[in-house]
C-alpha positions in Angstrom: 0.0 0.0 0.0 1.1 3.5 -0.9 2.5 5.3 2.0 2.9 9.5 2.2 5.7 11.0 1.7 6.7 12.6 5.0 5.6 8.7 6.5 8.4 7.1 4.6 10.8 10.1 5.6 10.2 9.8 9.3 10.5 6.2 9.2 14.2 6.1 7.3 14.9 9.1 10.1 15.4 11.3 7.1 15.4 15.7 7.0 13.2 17.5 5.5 17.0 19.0 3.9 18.4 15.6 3.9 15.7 13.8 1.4 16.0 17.1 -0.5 19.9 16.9 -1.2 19.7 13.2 -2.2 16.7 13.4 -4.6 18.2 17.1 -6.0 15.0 18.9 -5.2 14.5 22.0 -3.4 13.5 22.1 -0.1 10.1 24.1 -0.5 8.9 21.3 -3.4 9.4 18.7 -0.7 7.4 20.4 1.7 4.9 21.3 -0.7 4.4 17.6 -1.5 4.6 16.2 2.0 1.8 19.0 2.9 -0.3 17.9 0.0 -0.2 21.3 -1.7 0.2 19.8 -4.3 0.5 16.2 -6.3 4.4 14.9 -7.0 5.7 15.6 -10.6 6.2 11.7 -12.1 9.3 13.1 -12.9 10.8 13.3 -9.3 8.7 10.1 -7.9 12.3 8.3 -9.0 14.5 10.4 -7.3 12.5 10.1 -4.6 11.9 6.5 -4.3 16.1 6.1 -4.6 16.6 8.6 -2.1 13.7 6.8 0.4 15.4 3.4 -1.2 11.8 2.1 -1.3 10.1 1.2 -4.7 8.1 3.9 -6.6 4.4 2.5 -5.7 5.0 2.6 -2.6 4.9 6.5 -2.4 1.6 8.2 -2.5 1.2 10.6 -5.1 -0.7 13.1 -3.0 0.1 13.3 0.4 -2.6 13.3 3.1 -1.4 16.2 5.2 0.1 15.2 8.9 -2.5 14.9 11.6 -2.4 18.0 13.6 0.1 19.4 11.0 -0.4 23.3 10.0 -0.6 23.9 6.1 2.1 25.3 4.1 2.2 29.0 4.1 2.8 30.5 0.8 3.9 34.0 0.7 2.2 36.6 -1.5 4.9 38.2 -3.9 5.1 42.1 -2.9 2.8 44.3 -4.6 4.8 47.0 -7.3 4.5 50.4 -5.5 2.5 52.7 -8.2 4.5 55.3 -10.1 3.9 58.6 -9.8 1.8 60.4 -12.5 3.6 62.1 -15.1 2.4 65.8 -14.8 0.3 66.9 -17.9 2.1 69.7 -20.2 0.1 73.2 -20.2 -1.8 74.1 -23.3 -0.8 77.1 -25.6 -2.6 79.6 -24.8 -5.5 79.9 -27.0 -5.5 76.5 -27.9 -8.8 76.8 -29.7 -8.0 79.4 -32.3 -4.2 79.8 -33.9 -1.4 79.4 -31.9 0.1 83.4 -30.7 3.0 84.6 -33.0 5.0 84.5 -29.7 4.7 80.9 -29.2 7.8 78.4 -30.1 7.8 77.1 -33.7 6.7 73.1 -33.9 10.2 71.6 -33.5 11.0 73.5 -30.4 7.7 72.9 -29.0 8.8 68.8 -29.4 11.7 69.4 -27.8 10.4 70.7 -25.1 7.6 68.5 -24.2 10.7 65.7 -24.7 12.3 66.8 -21.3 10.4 65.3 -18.6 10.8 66.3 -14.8 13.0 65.1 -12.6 11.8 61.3 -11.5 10.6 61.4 -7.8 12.7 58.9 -5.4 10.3 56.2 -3.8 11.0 55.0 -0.6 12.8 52.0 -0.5 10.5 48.5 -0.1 11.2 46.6 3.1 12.5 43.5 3.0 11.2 40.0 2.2 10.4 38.1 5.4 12.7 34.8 5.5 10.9 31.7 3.2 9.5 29.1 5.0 12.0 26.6 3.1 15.3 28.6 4.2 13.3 28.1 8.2 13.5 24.6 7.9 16.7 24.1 6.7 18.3 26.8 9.5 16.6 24.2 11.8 18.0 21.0 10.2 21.2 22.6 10.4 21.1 23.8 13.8 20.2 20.1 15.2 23.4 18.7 12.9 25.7 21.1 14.7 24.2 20.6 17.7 23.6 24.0 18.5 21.0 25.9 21.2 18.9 27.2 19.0 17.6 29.8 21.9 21.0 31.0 22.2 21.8 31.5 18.5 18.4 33.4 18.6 19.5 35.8 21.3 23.3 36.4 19.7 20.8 37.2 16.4 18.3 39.6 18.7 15.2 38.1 17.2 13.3 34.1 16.6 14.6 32.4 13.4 10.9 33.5 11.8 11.7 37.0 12.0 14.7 37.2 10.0 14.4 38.3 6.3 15.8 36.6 3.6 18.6 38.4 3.3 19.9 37.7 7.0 18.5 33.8 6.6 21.1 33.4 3.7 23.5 34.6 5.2 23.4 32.9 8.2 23.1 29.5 6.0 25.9 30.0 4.6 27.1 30.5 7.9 25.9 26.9 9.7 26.8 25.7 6.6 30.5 26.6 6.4 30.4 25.0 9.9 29.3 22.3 8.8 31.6 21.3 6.3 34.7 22.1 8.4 33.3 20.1 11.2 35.0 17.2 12.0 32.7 14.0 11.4 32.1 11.6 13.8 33.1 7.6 13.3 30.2 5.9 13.1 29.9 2.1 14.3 26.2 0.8 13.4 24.5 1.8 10.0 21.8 3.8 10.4 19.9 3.4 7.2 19.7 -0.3 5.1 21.8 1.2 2.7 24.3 2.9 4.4 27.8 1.1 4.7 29.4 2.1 8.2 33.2 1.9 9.9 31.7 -1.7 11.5 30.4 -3.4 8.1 33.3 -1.7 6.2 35.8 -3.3 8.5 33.9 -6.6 8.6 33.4 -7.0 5.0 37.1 -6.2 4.3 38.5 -8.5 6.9 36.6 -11.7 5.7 37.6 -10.6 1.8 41.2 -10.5 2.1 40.9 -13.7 4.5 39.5 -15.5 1.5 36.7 -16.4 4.1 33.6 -18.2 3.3 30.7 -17.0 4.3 27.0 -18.4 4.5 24.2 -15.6 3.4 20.1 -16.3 4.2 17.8 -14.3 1.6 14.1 -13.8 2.6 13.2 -16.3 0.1 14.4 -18.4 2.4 17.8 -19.2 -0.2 21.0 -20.0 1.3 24.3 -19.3 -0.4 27.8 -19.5 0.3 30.9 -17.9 -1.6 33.5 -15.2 -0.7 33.3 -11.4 -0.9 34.7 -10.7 -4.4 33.4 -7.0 -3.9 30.9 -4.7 -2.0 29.5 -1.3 -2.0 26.3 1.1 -0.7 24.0 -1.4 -1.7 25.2 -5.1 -2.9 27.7 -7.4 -1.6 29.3 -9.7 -4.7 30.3 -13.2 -4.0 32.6 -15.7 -5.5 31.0 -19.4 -5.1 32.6 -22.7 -5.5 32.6 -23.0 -8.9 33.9 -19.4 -9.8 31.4 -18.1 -10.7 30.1 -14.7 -9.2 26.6 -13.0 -7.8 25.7 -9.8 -7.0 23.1 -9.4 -4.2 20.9 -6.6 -2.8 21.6 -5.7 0.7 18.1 -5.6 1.0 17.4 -9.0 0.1 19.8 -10.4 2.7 18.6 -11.5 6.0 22.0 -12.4 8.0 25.2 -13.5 6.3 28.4 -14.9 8.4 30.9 -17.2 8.5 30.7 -20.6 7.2 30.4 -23.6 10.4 33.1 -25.5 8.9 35.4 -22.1 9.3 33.8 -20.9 12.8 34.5 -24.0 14.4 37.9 -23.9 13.3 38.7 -20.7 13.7 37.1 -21.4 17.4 39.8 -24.3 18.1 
């Protein structure tokens, strides 16, 4: 059964930012679509699916909004300030009948009505309130870093939903610097099905330079054994018996380890 969008998210213990850099869409589209705003594009439902590493039918195409959630604000463009009036040239005198000997012959007449007055200054327009996109991803980034949000807010002087969206770019730019330059931590369980940790990475390589054998259960309930010719993200390649080679789907596997024959001996 189809699931919503932001259900699948929460369940792989994604970001709103995160799902967005792996699929390559903007933020505000993803929130749009988990909000139900509107119906996702058959063109993204792949990226998405890969990102979400589920298959594409089981995404809904229109979400059903989130119990209790608010809906997405969308903010009005500014309304153009009106331009002043032009003011109107005076009429010759006499208009009516012939034009006074004393008034300027036709080409100077042009001329002058071609100089216009001086352009009145308008005030300038205040600035765009921060989008609710660039709020979310402040907040993503915040968490990563591990940051108080209240005392970022009182270095800035103002909540994160004040700023405007010149001040919100910056300050991404800022967290994001940060972020980048920030050490990463070593991590030792995987967090995602697809994601190949320190542990696995260690594991993995250990038993392939061994030339170990190792015993792998699928859900279909098929049993294989071989040694690890290769790995990645999302497969694990195996070398059987008779030399020849398959490729599995992490996903497919239940458990793999060593072979009895090799535990018990490694064991004496």
């Amino acid at each position: 059964m189809a699931e919503n969008l932001w259900a699948l998210r929460e369940a792989k213990r994604l970001s709103v930012a995160t799902l967005a850099s792996r699929a390559g869409l903007p933020i505000g589209l993803i929130m749009e679509y988990e909000s139900g705003a509107r119906s996702i594009d058959p063109r993204h439902l792949s990226r998405l699916a890969k990102a979400l590493y589920v298959e594409e039918s089981e995404i809904r195409m229109r979400c059903e909004p989130r119990p209790g959630g608010a809906a997405l604000e969308r903010q009005a463009p500014p309304r153009p300030e009106p331009r002043p009036a032009m003011p109107q040239q005076p009429p010759y005198p006499g208009q009516a009948g012939p034009a006074p000997a004393s008034a300027a012959p036709p080409a100077a007449a042009s001329r002058q009505r071609g100089m216009r007055p001086p352009r009145q200054m308008s005030e300038p327009r205040p600035p765009a309130p921060a989008r609710p996109s660039q709020i979310a991803h402040l907040t993503d980034l915040i968490g990563r870093l591990g940051k108080d949000r209240a005392a970022l807010e009182a270095e800035l002087g103002k909540p994160l939903e004040e700023l405007d969206r010149l001040a919100a770019s910056s300050l991404l730019g800022k967290l994001q610097l940060e972020l980048r330059n920030a050490p990463s931590p070593e991590r030792h369980r995987a967090y995602l099905p697809e994601a190949v940790d320190q542990y696995e990475h260690n594991y993995l390589n250990s038993v392939k330079e061994s030339a170990a054998t190792l015993q792998f259960t699928l859900f279909n309930g098929e049993r294989l054994e071989g040694q690890v010719a290769g790995y990645g993200p999302y497969n694990i390649t195996v070398r059987q018996a008779d030399g020849g080679e398959v490729t599995l789907n992490k996903l497919a596997i239940v458990s793999y380890r060593r072979a009895r024959a090799e535990a018990e001996g490694a064991d004496q």
